[in-house]
Gaussian input, Z-matrix of N, CA and C with variables (Angstrom, degrees):
# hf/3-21g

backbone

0 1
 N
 C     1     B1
 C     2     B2     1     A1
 N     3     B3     2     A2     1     D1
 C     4     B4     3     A3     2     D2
 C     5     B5     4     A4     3     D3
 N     6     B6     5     A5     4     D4
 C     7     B7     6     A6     5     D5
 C     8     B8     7     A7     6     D6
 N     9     B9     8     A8     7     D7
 C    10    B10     9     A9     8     D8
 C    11    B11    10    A10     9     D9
 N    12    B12    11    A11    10    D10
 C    13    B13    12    A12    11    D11
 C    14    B14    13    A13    12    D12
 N    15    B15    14    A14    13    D13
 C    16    B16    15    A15    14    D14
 C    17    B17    16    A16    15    D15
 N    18    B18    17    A17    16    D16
 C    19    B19    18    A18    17    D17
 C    20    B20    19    A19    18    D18
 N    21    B21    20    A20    19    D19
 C    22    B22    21    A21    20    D20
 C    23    B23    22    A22    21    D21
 N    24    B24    23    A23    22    D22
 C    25    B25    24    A24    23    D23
 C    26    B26    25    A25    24    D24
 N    27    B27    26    A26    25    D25
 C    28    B28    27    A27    26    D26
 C    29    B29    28    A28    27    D27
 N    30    B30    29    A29    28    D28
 C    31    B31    30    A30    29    D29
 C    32    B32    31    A31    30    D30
 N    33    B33    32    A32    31    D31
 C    34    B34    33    A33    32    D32
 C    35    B35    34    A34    33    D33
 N    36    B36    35    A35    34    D34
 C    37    B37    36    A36    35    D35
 C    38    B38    37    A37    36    D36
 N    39    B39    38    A38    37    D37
 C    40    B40    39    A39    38    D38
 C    41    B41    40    A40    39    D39
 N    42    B42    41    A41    40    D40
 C    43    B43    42    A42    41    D41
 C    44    B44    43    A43    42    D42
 N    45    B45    44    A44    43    D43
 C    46    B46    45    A45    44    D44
 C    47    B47    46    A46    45    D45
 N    48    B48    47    A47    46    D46
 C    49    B49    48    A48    47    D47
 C    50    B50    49    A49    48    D48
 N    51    B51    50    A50    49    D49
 C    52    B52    51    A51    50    D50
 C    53    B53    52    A52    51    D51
 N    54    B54    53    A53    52    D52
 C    55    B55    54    A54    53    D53
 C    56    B56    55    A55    54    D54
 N    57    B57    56    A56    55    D55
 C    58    B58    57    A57    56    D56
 C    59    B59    58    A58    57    D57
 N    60    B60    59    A59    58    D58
 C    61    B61    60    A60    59    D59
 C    62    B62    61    A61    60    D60
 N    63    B63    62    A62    61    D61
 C    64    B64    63    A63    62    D62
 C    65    B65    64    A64    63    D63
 N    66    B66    65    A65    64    D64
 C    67    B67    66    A66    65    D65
 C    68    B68    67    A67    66    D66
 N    69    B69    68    A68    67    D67
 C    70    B70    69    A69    68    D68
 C    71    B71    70    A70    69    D69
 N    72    B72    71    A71    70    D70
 C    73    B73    72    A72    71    D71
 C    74    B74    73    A73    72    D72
 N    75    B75    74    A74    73    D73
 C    76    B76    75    A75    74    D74
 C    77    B77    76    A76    75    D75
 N    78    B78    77    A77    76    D76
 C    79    B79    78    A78    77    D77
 C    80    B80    79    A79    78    D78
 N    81    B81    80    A80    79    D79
 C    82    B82    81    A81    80    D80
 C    83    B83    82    A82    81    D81
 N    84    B84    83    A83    82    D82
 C    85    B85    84    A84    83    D83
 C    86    B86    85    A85    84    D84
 N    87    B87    86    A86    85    D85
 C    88    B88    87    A87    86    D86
 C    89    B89    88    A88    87    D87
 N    90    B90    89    A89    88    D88
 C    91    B91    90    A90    89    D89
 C    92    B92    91    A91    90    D90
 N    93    B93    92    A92    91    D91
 C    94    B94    93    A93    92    D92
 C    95    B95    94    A94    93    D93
 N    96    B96    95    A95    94    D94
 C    97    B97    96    A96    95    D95
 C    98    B98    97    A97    96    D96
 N    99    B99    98    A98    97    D97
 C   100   B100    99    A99    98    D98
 C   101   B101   100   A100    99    D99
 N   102   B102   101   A101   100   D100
 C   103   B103   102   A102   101   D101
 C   104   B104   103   A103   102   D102
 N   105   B105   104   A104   103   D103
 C   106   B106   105   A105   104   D104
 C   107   B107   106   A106   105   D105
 N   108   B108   107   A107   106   D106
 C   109   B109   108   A108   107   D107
 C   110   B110   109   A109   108   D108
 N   111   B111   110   A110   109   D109
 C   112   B112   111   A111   110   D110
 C   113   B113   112   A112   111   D111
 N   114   B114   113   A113   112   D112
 C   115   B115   114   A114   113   D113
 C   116   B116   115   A115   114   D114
 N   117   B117   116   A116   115   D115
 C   118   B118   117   A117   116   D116
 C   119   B119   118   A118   117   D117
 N   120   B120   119   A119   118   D118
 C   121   B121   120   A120   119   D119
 C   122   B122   121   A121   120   D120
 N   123   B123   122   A122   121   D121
 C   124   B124   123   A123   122   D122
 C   125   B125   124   A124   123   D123
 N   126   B126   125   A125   124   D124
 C   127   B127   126   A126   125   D125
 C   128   B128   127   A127   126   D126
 N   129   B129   128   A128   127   D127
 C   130   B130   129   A129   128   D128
 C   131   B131   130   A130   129   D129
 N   132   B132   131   A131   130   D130
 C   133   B133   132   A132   131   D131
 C   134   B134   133   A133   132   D132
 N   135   B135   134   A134   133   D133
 C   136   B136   135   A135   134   D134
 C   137   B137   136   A136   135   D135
 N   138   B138   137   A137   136   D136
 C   139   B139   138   A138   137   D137
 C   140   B140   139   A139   138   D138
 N   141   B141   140   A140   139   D139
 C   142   B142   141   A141   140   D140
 C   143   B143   142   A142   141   D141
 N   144   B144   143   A143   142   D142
 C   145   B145   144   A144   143   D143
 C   146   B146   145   A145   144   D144
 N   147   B147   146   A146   145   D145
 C   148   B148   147   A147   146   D146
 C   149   B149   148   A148   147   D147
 N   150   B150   149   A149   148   D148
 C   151   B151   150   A150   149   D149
 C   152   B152   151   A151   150   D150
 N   153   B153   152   A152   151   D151
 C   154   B154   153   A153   152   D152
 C   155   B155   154   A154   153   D153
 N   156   B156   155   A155   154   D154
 C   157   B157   156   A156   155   D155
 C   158   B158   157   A157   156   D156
 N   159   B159   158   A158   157   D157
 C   160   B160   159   A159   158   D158
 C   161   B161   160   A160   159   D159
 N   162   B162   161   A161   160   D160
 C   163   B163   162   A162   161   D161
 C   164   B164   163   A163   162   D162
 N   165   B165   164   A164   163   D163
 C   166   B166   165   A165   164   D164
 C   167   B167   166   A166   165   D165
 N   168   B168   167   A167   166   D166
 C   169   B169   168   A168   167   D167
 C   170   B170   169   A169   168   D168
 N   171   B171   170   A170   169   D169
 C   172   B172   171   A171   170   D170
 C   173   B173   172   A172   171   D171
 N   174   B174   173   A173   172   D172
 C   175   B175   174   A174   173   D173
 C   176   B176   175   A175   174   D174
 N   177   B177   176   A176   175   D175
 C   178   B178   177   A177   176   D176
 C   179   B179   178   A178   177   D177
 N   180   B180   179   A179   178   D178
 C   181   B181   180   A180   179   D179
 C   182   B182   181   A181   180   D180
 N   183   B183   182   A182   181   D181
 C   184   B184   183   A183   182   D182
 C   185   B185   184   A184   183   D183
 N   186   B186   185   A185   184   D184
 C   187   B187   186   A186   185   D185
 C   188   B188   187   A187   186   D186
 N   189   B189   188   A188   187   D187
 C   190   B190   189   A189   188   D188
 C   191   B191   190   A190   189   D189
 N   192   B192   191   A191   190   D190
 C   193   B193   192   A192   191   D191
 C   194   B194   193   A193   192   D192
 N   195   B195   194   A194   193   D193
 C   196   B196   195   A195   194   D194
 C   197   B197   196   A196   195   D195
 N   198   B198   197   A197   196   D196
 C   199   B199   198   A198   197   D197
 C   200   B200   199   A199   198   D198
 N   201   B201   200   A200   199   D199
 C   202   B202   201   A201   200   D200
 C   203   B203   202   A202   201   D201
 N   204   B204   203   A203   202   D202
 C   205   B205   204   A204   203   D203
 C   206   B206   205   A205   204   D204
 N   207   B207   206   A206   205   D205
 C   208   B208   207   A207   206   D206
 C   209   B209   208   A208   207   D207
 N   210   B210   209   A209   208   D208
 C   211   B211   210   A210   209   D209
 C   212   B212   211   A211   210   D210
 N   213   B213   212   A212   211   D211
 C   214   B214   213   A213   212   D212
 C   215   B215   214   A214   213   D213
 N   216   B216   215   A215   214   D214
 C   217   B217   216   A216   215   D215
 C   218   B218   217   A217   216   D216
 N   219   B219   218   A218   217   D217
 C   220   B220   219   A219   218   D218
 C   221   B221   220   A220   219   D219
 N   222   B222   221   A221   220   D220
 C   223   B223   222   A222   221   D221
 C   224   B224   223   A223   222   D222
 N   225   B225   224   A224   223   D223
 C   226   B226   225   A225   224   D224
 C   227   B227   226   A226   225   D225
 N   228   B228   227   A227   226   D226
 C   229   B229   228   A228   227   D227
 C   230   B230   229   A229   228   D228
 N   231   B231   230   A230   229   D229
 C   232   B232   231   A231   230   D230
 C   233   B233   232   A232   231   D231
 N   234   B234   233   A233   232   D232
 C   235   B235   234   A234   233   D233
 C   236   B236   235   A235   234   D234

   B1=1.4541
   B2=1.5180
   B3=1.2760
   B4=1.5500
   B5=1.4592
   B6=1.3730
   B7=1.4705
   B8=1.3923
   B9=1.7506
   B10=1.6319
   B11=1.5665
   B12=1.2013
   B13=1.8996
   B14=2.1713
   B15=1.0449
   B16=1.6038
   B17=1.2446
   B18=1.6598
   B19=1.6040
   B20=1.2566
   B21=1.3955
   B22=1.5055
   B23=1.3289
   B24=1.3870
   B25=1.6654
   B26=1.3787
   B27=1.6672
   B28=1.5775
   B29=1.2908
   B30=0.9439
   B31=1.4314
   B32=1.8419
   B33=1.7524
   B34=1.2782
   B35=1.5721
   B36=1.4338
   B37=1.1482
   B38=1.6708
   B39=0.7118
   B40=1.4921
   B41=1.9514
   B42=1.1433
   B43=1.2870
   B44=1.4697
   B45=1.6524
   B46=1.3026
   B47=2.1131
   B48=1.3766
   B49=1.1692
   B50=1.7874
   B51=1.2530
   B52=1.8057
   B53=1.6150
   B54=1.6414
   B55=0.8876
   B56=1.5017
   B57=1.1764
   B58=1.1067
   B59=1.3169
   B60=1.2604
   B61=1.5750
   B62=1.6044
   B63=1.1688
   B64=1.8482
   B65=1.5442
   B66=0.9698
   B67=1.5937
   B68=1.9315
   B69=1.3511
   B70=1.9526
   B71=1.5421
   B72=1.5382
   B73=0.8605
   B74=1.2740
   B75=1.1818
   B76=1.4431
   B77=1.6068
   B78=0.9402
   B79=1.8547
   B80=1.1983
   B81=1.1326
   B82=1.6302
   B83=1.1625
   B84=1.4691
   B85=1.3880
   B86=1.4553
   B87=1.1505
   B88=1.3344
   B89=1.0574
   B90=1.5576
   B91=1.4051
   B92=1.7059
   B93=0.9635
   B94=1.8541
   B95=1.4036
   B96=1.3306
   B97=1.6096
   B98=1.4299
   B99=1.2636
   B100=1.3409
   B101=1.7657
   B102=1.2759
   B103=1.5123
   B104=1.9887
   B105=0.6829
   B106=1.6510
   B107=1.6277
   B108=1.5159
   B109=1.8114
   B110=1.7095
   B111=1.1524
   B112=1.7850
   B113=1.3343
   B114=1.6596
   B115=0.9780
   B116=1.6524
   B117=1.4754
   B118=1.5416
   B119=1.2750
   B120=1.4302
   B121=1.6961
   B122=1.4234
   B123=1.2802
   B124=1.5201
   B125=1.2157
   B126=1.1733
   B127=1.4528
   B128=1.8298
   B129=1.6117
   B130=1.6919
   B131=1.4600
   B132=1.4761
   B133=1.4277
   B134=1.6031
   B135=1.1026
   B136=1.8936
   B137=1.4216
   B138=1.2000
   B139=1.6268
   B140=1.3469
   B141=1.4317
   B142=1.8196
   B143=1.4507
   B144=1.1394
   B145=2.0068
   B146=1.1462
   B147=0.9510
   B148=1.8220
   B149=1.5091
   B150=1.0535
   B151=1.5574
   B152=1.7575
   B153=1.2912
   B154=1.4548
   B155=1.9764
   B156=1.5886
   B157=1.3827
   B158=1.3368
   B159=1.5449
   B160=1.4452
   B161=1.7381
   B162=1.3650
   B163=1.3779
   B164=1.4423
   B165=2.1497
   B166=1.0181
   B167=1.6450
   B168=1.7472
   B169=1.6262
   B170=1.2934
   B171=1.6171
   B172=1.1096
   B173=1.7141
   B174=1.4176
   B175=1.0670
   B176=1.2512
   B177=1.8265
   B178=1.2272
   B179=1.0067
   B180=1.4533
   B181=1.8364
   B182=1.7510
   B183=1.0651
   B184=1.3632
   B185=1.9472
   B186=0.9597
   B187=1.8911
   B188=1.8643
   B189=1.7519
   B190=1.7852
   B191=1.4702
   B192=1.2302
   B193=1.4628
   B194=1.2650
   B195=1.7528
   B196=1.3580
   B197=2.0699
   B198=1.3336
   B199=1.4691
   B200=1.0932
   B201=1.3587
   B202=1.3544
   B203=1.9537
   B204=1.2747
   B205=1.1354
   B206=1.9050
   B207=1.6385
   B208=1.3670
   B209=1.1587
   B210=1.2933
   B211=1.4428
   B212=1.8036
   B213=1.8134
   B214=1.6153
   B215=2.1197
   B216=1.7722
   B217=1.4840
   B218=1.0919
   B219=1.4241
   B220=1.4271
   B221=1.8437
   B222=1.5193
   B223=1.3756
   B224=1.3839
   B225=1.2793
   B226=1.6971
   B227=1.7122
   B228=1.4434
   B229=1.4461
   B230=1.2662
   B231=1.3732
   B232=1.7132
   B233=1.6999
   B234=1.1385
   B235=1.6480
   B236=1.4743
   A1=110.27
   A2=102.88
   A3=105.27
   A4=127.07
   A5=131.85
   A6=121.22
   A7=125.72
   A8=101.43
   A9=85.65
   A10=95.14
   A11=66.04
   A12=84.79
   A13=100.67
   A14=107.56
   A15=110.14
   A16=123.62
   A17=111.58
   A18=118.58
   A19=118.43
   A20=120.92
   A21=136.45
   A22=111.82
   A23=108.21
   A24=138.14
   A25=102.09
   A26=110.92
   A27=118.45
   A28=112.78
   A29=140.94
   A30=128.81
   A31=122.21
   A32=99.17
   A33=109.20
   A34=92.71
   A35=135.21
   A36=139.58
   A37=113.65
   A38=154.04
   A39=135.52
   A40=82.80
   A41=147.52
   A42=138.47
   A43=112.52
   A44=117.14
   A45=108.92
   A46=129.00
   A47=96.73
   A48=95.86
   A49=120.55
   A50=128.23
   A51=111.05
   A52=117.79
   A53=121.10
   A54=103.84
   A55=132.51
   A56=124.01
   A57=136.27
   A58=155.11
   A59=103.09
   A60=132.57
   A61=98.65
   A62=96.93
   A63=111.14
   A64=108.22
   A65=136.04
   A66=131.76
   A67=99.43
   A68=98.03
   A69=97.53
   A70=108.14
   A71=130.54
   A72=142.90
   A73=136.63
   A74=152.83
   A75=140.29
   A76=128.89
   A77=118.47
   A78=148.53
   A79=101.59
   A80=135.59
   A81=135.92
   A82=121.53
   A83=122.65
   A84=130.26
   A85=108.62
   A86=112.01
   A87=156.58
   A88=123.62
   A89=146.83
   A90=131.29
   A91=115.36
   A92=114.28
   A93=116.89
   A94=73.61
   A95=148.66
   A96=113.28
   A97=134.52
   A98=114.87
   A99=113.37
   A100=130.82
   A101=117.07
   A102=124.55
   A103=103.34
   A104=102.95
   A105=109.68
   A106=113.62
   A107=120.83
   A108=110.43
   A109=83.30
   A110=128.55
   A111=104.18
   A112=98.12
   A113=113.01
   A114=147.88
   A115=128.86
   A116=107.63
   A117=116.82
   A118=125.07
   A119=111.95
   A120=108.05
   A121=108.62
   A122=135.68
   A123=128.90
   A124=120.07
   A125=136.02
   A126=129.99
   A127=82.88
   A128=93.07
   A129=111.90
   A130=100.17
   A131=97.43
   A132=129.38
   A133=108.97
   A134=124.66
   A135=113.04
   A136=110.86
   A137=104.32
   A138=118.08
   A139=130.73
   A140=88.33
   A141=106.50
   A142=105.72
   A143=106.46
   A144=91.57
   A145=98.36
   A146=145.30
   A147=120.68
   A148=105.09
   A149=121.07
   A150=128.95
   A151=111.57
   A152=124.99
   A153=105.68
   A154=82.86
   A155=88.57
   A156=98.55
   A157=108.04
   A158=116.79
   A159=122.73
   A160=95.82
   A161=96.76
   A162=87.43
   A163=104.50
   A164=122.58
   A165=106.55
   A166=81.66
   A167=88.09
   A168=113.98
   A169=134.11
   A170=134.21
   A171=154.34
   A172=93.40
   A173=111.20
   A174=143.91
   A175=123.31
   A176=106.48
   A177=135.53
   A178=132.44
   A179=121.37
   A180=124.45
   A181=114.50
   A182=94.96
   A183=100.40
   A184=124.51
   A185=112.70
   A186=112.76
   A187=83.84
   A188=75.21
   A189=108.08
   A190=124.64
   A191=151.36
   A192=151.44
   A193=112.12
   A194=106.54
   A195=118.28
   A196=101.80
   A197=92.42
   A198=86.04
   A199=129.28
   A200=118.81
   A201=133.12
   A202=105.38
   A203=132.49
   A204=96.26
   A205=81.72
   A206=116.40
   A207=116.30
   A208=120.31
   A209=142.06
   A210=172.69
   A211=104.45
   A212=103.18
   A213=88.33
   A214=97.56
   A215=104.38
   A216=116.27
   A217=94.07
   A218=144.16
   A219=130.51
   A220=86.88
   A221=92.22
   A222=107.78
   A223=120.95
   A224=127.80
   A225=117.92
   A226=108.61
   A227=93.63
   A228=97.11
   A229=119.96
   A230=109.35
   A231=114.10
   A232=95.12
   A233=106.89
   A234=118.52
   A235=89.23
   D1=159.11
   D2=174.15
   D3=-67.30
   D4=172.43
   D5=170.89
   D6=-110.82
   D7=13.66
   D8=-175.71
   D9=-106.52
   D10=164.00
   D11=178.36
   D12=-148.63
   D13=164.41
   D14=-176.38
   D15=-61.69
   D16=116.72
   D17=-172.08
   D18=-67.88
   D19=-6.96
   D20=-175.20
   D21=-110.91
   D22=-166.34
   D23=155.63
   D24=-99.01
   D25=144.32
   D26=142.31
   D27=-78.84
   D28=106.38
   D29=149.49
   D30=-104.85
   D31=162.11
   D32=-162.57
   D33=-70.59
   D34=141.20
   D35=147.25
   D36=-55.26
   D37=-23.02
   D38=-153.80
   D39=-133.22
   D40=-75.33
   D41=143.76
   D42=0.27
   D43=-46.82
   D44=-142.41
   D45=17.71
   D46=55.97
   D47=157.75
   D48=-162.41
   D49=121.81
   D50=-172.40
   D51=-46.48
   D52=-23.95
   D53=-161.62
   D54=-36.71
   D55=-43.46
   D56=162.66
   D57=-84.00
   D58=16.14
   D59=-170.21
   D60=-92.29
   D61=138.45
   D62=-175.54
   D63=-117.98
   D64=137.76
   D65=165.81
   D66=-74.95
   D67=112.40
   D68=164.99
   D69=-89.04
   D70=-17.78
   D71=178.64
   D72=-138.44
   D73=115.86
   D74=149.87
   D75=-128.46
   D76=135.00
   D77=-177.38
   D78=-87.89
   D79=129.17
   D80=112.95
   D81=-110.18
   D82=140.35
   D83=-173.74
   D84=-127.03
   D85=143.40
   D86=-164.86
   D87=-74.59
   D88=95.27
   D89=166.76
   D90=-103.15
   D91=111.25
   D92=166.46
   D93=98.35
   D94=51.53
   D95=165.81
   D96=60.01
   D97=-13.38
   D98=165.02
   D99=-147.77
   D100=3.94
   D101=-164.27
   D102=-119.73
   D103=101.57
   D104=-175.11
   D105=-41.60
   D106=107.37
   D107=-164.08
   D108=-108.48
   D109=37.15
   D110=-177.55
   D111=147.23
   D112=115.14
   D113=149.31
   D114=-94.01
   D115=112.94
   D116=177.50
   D117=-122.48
   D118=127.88
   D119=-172.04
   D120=-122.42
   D121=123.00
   D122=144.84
   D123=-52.63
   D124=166.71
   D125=174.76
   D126=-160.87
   D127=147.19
   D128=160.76
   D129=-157.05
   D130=139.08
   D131=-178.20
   D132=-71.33
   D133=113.01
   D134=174.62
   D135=-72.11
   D136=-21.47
   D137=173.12
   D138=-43.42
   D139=-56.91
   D140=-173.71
   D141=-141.86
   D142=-1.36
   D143=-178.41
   D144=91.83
   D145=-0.31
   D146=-165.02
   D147=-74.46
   D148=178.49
   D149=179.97
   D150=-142.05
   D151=147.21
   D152=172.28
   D153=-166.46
   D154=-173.71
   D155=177.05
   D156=-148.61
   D157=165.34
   D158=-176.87
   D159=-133.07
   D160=143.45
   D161=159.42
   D162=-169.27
   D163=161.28
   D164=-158.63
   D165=-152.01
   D166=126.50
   D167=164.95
   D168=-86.23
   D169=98.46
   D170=-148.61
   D171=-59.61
   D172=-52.48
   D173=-167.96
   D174=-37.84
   D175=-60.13
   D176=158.10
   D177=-81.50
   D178=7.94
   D179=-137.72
   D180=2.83
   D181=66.49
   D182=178.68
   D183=-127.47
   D184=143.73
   D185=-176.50
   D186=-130.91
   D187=126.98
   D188=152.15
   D189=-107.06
   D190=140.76
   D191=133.32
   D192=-88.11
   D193=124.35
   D194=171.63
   D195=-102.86
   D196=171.46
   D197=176.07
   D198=101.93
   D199=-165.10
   D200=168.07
   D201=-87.38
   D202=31.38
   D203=-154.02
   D204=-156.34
   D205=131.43
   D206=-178.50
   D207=-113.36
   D208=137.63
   D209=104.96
   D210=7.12
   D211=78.37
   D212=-172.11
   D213=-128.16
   D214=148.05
   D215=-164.10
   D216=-75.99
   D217=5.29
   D218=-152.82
   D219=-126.74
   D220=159.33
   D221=156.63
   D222=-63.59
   D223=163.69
   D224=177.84
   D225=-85.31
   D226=175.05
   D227=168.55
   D228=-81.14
   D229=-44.41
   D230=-177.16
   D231=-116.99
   D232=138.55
   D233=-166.08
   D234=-127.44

């Protein structure tokens, strides 16, 4: 398997905080059977409803957030 996993926090944008963010979904996909090419997460807030997504390209070494929901290097405020 691969070794990355997310250098950040998700957190809720409008919350600004993860506490409450749930995964409704997640993907990983597969290249050759064993090396992780793509990581996808839903996320929803119980808080407020918001919705967003994360996802991460082996390919590009790259992470996007769609959504209501941000990609932050720091620890949170309220954990």
């Amino acid at each position: 398997m691969g070794s990355h996993y997310r250098t950040g926090m998700i957190t809720c944008a409008n919350c600004d905080t993860p506490q409450f963010l749930q995964i409704t979904q997640s993907r990983v996909y597969f290249e050759d059977g064993e090396m992780i090419n793509e990581i996808s997460e839903t996320y929803e807030c119980t808080l407020c409803g918001s919705t967003g997504q994360y996802a991460y390209d082996d390919d590009r070494d790259e992470e996007t957030v769609t959504g209501d929901v941000t990609l932050t290097k720091e620890r949170p405020k309220f954990a």
